[in-house]
N, C-alpha and C positions, 0 to 999 in steps of 0.2 A: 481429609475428604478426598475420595480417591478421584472428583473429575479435578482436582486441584492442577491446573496449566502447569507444563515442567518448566525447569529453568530457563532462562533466555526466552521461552517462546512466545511472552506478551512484548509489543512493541513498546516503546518508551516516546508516545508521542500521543495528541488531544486524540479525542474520538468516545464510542457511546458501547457500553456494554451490555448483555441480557443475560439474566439467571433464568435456569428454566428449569422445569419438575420431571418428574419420570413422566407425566403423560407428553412435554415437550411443549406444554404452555410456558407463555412467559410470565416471568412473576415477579422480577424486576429491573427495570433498566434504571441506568446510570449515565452520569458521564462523567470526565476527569482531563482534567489538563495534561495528565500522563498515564497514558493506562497503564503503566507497569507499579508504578507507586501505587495508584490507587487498587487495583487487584491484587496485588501483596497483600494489601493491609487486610483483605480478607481473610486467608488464611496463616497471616501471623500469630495472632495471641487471640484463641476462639473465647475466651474466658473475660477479658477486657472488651468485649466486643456488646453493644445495646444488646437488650434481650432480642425486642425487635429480628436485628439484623443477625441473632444467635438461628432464631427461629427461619428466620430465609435461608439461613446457610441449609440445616439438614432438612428442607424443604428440595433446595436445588438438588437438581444430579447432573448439571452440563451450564459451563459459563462462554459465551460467544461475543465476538467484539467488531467494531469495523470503525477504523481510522479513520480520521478527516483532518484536512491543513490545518485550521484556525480552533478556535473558544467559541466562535460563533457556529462557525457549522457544526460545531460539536454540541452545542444550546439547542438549534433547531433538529437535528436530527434525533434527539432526545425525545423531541415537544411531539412529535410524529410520531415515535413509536410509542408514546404512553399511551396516545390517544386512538394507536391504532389496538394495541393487545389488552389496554387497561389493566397490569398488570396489579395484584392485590397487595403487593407490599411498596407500591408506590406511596407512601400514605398523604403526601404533601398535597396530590391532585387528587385524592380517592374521593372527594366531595363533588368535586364538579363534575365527573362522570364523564367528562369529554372538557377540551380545550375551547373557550369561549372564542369565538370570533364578531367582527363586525359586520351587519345583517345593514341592508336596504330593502327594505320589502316595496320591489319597484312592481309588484302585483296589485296594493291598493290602488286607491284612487288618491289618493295623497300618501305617496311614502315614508315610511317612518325609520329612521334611522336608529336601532338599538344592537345591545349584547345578544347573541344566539348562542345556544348551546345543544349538542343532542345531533339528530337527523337534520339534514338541508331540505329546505322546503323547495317546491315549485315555483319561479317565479321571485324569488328572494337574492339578490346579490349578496358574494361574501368575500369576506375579506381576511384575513389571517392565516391560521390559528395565532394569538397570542399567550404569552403564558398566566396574564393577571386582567382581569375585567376592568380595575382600575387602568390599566393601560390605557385598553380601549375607551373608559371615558376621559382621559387627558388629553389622548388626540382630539376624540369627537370636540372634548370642551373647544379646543383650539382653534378645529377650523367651524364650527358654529357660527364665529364673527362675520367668516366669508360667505359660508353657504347655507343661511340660519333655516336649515330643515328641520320637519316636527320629530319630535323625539319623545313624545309624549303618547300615553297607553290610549288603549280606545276608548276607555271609561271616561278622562279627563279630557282627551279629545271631544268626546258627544256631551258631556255638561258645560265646556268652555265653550260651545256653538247653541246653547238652550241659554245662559244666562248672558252672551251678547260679550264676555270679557274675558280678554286672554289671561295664560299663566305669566309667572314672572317672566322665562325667559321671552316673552314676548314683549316684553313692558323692557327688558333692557337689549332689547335687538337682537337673541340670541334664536331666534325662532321666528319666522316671517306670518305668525298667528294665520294659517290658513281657515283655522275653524272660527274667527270672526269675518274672513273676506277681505283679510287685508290685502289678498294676491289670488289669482283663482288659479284653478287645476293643472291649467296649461304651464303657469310661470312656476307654479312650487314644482312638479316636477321635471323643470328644466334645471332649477335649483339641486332638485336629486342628482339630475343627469350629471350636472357640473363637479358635484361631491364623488361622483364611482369615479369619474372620472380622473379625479385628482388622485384619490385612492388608487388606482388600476395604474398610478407611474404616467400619467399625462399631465405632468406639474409645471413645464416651463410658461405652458400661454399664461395660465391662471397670473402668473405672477409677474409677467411682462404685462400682463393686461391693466392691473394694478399699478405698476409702476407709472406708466402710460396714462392714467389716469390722475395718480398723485401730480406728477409733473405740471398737467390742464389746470386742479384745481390751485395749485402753487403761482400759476401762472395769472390765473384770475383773482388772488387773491383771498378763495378761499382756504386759510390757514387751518380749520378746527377738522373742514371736511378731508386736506390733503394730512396732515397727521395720522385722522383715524383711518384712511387708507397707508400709510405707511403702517401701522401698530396691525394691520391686517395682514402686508404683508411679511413683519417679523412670525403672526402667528402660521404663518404658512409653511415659513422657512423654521421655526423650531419642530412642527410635524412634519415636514422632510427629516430631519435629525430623527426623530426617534422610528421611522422605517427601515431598517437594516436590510438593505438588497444582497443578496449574495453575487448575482450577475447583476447584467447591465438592465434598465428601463423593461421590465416587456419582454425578457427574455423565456421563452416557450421552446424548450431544449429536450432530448433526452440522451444522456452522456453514457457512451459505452465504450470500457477497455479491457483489455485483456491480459492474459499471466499464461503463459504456454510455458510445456515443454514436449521431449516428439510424443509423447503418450498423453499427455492430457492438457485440460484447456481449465481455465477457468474466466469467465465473464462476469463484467461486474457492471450494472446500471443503475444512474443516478436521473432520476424523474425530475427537471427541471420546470416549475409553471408559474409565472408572474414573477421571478427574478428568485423567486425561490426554491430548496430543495423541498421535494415535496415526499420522496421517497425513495428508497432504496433498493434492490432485489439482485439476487448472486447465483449463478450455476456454474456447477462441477460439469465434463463433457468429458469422454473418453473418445479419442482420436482415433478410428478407424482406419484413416489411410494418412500420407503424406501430403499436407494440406498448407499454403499459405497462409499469413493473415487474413490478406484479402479475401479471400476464399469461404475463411471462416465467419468474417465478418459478415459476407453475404447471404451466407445459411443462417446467423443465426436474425439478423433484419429481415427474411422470408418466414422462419419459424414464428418470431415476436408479432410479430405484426401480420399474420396473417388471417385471423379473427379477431382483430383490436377492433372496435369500435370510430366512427370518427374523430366523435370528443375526445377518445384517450390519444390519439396520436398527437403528437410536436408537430410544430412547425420547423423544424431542425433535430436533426440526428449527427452527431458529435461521434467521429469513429476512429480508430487508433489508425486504419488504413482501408483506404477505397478500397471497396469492392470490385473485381478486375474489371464491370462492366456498369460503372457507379451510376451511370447517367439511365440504364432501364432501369434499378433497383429503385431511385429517385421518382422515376415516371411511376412506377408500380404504386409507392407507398403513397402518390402523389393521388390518382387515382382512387386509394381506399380512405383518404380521408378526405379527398372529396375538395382538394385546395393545395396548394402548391408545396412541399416537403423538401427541404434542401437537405442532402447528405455531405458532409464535408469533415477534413480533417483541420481541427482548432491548429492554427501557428504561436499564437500570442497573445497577449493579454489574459482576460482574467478567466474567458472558457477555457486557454490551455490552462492554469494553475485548477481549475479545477478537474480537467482529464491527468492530470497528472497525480490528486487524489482519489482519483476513481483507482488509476493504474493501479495505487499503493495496495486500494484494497484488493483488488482484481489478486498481488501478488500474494497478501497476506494470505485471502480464503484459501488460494492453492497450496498455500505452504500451510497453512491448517488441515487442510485435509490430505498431506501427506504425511505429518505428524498423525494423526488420527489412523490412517493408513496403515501407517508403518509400525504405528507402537499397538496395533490390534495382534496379541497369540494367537489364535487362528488362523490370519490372513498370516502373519509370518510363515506357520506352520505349514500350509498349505503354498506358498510361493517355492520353499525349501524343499518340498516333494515336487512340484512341479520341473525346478530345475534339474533334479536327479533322474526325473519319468525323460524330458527330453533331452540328456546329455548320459543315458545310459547309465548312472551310476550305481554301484552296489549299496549306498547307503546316503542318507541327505545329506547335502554340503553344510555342516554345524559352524567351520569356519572358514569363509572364503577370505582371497587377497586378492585385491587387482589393482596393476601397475600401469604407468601411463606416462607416457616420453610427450618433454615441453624443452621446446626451443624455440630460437628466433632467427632462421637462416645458416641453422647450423653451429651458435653461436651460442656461449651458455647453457648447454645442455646438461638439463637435470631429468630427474624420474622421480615419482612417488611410491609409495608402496599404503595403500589402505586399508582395513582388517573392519571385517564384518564376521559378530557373533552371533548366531540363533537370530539373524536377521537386523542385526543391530548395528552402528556403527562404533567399534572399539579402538577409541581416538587414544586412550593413550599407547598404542601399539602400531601409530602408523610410522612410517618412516622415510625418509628423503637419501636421494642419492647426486653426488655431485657424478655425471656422467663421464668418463675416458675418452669412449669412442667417438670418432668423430663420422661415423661410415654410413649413418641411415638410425631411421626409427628402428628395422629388423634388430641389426647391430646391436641396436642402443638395449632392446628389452632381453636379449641375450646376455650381453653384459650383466645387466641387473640381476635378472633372474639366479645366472651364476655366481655370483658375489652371494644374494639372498641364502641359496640353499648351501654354499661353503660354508657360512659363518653356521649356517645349522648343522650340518656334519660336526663342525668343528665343538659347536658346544656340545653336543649330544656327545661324540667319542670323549670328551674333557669331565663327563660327567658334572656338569655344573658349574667348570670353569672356565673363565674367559679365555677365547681362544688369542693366541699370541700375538696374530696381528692385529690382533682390538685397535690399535692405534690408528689406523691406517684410514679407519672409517669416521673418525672423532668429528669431520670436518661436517659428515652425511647427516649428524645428528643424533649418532646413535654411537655416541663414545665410551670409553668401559665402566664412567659412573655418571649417571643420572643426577644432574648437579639439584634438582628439585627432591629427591627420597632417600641419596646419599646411596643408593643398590644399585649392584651391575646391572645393566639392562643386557639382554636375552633375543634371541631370536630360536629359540630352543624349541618351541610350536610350531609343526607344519600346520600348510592348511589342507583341507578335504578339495577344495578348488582355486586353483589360479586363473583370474580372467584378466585380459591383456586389451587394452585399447586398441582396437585395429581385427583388421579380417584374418586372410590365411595364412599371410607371410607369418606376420606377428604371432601366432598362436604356435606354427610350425619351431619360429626361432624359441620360441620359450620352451617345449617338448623337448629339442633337442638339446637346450641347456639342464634340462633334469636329465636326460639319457645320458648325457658326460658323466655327471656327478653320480648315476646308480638309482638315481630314485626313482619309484616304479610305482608308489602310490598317491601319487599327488595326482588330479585329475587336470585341465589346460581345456581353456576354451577362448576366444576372441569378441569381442563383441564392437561391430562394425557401426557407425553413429548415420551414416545414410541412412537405410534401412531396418536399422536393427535389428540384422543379423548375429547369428550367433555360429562361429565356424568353430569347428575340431582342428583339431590339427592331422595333415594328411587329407581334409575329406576336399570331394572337390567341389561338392554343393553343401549350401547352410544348413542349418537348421532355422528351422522358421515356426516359433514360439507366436502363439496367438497374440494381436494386439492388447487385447484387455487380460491377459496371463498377468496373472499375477506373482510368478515366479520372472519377467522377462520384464515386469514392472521396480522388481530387487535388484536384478542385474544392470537395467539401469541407471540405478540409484546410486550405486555401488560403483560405476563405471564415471559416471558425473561429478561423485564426490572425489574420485583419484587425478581426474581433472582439475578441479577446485584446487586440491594440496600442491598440485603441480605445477599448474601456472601461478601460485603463490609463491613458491621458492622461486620458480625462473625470476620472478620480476624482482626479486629481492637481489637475486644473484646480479641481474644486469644492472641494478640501482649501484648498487656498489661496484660495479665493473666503472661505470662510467660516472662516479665520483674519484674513483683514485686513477683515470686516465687522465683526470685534470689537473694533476697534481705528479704527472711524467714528466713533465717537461722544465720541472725546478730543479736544476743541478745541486748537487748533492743529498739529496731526498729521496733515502729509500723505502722500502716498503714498512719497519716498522715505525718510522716517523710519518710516515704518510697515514697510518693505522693511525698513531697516535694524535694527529691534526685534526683528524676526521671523527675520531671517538671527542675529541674535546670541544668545538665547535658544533660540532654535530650538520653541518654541510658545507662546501665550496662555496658558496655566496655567504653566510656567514664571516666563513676564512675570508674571501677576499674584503672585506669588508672591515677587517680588521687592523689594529696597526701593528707596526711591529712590537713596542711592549707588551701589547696582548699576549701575541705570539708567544715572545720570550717565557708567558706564562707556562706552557708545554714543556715539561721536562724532554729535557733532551734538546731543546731547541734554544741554542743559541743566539747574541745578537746580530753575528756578521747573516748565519741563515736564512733569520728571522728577516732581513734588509731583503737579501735574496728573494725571499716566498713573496714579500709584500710587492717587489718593482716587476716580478714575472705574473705575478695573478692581475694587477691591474695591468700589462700589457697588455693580458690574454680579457680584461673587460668588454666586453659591448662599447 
C-alpha cells in the first residue's frame, strides 16, 4: 500500500489514528497504547488480516495519527472523533449513530433525567459523551439514592398521576414520585439543580453536607437514618470514581503549542471544556518574516478568535509564550466573550503535563509534514531547479553536500559532511571529521573542504584504489573498510553543490580550497542561519531566495541536518574527552589502560565505585595498580 508510513516515522507512544479514503473522509479511527506496534500490524501480513479490516485497508489512501500522554486521553479522543466523522468501519459504535450522553431536560416542568443521543436540544443539560449507556445508568442508579429525580417516560409519568400510584422506584426512594405530589415543582427541580450540579464537578458541598448530617442523626441517636446517609454518601463517592477528569474540577481551557523552525510553524490546539478534552485541531503556517514565539502566538489568538462566538471561547487560553503585549490580547479576547479570559503560560501541575502533549503533537504534525514535503517528486523536482535558477547553475544540483563546523570555545573541534540525493538525505555517505585546526570556523571549513576533495583526487587518479593515506582518516569515520559490508568506502563522487554553514567568509574559504586542488566544477554556496541567506563566494550581497521557495526550503533542510551530525560527534568527542581526563591523574595509567577501564565499566562512576578485585578483572591491570586507581578515584570523590 503505497500511503504505508516509512520507517521510523510512526511514534512509539499512546494516541488515536485516522484512515481516510481518496475523497479524505474518515473511515476509521483507532487507538493503541503504541502507535508504532499497532500501525505495523496493518501493513504486515495483508492476508492474515479480518476480511473486515482487509476491506478498510484498499479502501484507505492516507493513515494520520496525533499522540497524547496517557490510555486515557488516548480513550477520549477516540470517543470524539467517532462521534465527530462517524466513520463507516467503526462497526462496534455504527448502531448508535453518536455517543450517548447524560441529558437533564431542565426545560420541562419537572425534569427528567435519561440517556440522549443524536442532536442536543434547547433547554436540555448534558453531560459526557460516554462510551456505553450502561455506564450512564450505573452512575444515574447511584446517585438516585441522593438526588431521586424522575427518570421516567412521559407515558408512565401521565398514567402514574391518573391512577394516584407511583412506579417502583418510588415505592423504594429512588425517585421522589413527583407525579403523585409527593414534592411539588419547586422542590423536584431544586432536586435536578443539585444533580447537574454534582455532575458539572461541584461535589465537595453535596458530600460535606451529608457527612454533617450523619454525624446530627448519630448524635441523636438515630442509627437507621445516619447509616442510610452514610450508604448515600459511599454512593457519591463511587460515582466520583467512575468520572475520569483529565484536568482539574471545572477546568474551561484552550491549550495551544507550537513546533517552529525559521520557515514554518506548526500549531497545535487542544479544546479543554468541563475537565475534559473535547477536541482537537492543527495548522501548517509558512513564516514570512523573522518572528518570535510571542509574536506568533499573538497572530494566531487575533486570527482564532476573531469571529469565535461567545460560547466557544475559554475562560483560559494556555500558550507556550505571552504574547509581547499579553495583557491587551487578554482585554481583547475578554471583551469578545463577553467575561473575563485569562492568557497564561501553564508552569506546573497537571495543565503543563498536558501542554506538553500538545507540544508533542504540535512537533510530530510538523515533522509530518515535512516527510510529506520532502518525499513529494515534484516538489523535490521543482526545489532542485529553483536552486540552480537562483545560484546560476548550468544544470540541477542532483547531488549536494554541506558541511558544518561544531565546537565548544574552541575546544574539540569536529565537522560533518552530509550528502543529499535527488533531494534526499543519503545517510549512509555522510561523514565526520576530527578537526586540526585550531584558527576559526573560516579555517576550520578550509581544512575540511581540502581533506574532502584530496581523498577524491586521490581515489579517482587510483582508479578505484584506496588512496595511501586511507589510514590517517580511520579515526573521522571513514577508515579503509567499512567494518558493517566488509568494502572500502569511497569518496570517489563529487557533488553538483557544496553548501557550508555560515555567510561570506565560509563560502569564500571553501572556493578557495577547491581552487588549491584544481577543481572547477563543483559549485560553493553559504547558507547564513540569521536570515537565510544564501552567499556565493566573492559576492558582496546574498541572494535572497523567497521565503516560501521551495528550493531554500531543501537548503535548509540540508543545512540543519549537517548540524544535527555535527553537534552529535562534538558531544560524543567532549563525553570521552572528559571521562579519560578523570583518569589523568592516576600514576602509571596510560592511555591504553585508561581505554581499557573505560570500555570495561563503561564510566568513571562505575570505576570508582569499584574495588580493587573488580579492577584486577581488566587485563592489563594489575594488583599493586588496581590499589592505585581505587585510593586516587575516591580521593578525587565528592
Amino acid at each position: 500500500m503505497s500511503f504505508r508510513p516509512k520507517p521510523g516515522a510512526i511514534p512509539d507512544a499512546p494516541g488515536v489514528y485516522r484512515f481516510r479514503d481518496a475523497h479524505g473522509r474518515v473511515i476509521y479511527v483507532g487507538k493503541a497504547k503504541s502507535l508504532r506496534q499497532r500501525l505495523n500490524s496493518y501493513f504486515a501480513d495483508f492476508s492474515a488480516l479480518h476480511p473486515r479490516t482487509q476491506s478498510m485497508l484498499t479502501t484507505a489512501t492516507d493513515v494520520d495519527w496525533t499522540v497524547v500522554g496517557t490510555e486515557v486521553e488516548a480513550l477520549q479522543l477516540e470517543y470524539s472523533w467517532i462521534k465527530e466523522f462517524d466513520p463507516r468501519f467503526n462497526v462496534k459504535y455504527r448502531d448508535d449513530k453518536s455517543y450517548p450522553y447524560l441529558a437533564v431536560t431542565m426545560a420541562d416542568e419537572f425534569p427528567r433525567v435519561q440517556v440522549m443521543r443524536g442532536a442536543k436540544r434547547k433547554g436540555t443539560r448534558y453531560f459526557g459523551p460516554y462510551s456505553h449507556a450502561w455506564a450512564i445508568r450505573e452512575t444515574v442508579d447511584l446517585l438516585l439514592r441522593v438526588f431521586p429525580v424522575r427518570t421516567c417516560s412521559a407515558g408512565v409519568f401521565k398514567r402514574a398521576g391518573q391512577i394516584g400510584r407511583p412506579c417502583l422506584l418510588g415505592y423504594i426512594d429512588k425517585c421522589s414520585a413527583p407525579c403523585v405530589g409527593r414534592v411539588t415543582p419547586d422542590e423536584h427541580r431544586e432536586l435536578a439543580e443539585d444533580f447537574c450540579d454534582f455532575m458539572a464537578g461541584n461535589t465537595s458541598r453535596f458530600i460535606k453536607r451529608l457527612e454533617k448530617q450523619m454525624r446530627e442523626a448519630a448524635a441523636d441517636q438515630e442509627y437507621e437514618r445516619a447509616a442510610r446517609l452514610r450508604d448515600d454518601i459511599q454512593a457519591l463517592q463511587r460515582a466520583l470514581e467512575k468520572q475520569a477528569v483529565v484536568l482539574g474540577e471545572g477546568t474551561d481551557a484552550d491549550v495551544i503549542a507550537l513546533a517552529e523552525d525559521p520557515l514554518e510553524a506548526a500549531v497545535q490546539v487542544f479544546y479543554v471544556r468541563g475537565g475534559r478534552i473535547r477536541g482537537q485541531r492543527g495548522w501548517v503556517i509558512d513564516k514570512v518574516e523573522e518572528i518570535t514565539p510571542g509574536e506568533l502566538v499573538e497572530q494566531f489568538l487575533l486570527q482564532m478568535y476573531a469571529e469565535a462566538s461567545p460560547d466557544a471561547m475559554p475562560r483560559e487560553v494556555l500558550v507556550p509564550a505571552l504574547p509581547p503585549d499579553h495583557e491587551a490580547v487578554a482585554e481583547l479576547l475578554t471583551e469578545q466573550r463577553r467575561a473575563r479570559v485569562e492568557v497564561r503560560v501553564p508552569q506546573r501541575g497537571d495543565k503543563r503535563s498536558l501542554m506538553e502533549t500538545v507540544e508533542r503533537n504540535a512537533k510530530e504534525s510538523l515533522a509530518q509534514h515535512k516527510v510529506r514535503r520532502a518525499g513529494d517528486l515534484t516538489t523535490r523536482s521543482k526545489a532542485l531547479q529553483e536552486i540552480a535558477d537562483a545560484l546560476d547553475l548550468d544544470q540541477v544540483p542532483l547531488r549536494i553536500e554541506c558541511y558544518d563546523v561544531s565546537h565548544l570555545q574552541g575546544e574539540n573541534v569536529v565537522a560533518s559532511m552530509v550528502v543529499f540525493e535527488d533531494g534526499l538525505a543519503r545517510k549512509s555517505e555522510y561523514r565526520r571529521f576530527a578537526v586540526k585546526t585550531k584558527e576559526g570556523d573560516v579555517a576550520s571549513i578550509h581544512e575540511v573542504i581540502t581533506r574532502r576533495f584530496r581523498r577524491y583526487l586521490e581515489e579517482r587518479s587510483a582508479t578505484g584504489e584506496l588512496a595511501p593515506d586511507a589510514d590517517a582518516d580511520a579515526e573521522e569515520g571513514h577508515g579503509p573498510i567499512d567494518p558493517e559490508t566488509g568494502k572500502p568506502r569511497k569518496f570517489a563522487y563529487p557533488p553538483n553543490l557544496v553548501v557550508v554553514d555560515g555567510a561570506g567568509p565560509q563560502a569564500a574559504a571553501a572556493q578557495r580550497a577547491l581552487d588549491e586542488l584544481g577543481i572547477d566544477d563543483v559549485a560553493v554556496c553559504g547558507l547564513a542561519k540569521r536570515l537565510e541567506e544564501v552567499w556565493l563566494p566573492g559576492d558582496d550581497q546574498p541572494v535572497i531566495m523567497p521565503r516560501t521557495s521551495e528550493g531554500l526550503y531543501l537548503l535548509q533542510r540540508v543545512r540543519d541536518e549537517a548540524h544535527r551530525f555535527a553537534i552529535t560527534y562534538h558531544r560524543s568527542k567532549r563525553s570521552k574527552t572528559v571521562k579519560e581526563s578523570a583518569l589523568d591523574g592516576v600514576p602509571g595509567l596510560g592511555p591504553a589502560r585508561r581505554q581499557a577501564l573505560l570500555k570495561h565499566f563503561g564510566s568513571v562512576k562505575k570505576l570508582r565505585a569499584a574495588t580493587a578485585a573488580e579492577i584486577c578483572e581488566v587485563p592489563g591491570i594489575g594488583p599493586s595498580i588496581a590499589e592505585v586507581i581505587v585510593s586516587t578515584l575516591k580521593g578525587d570523590a565528592p
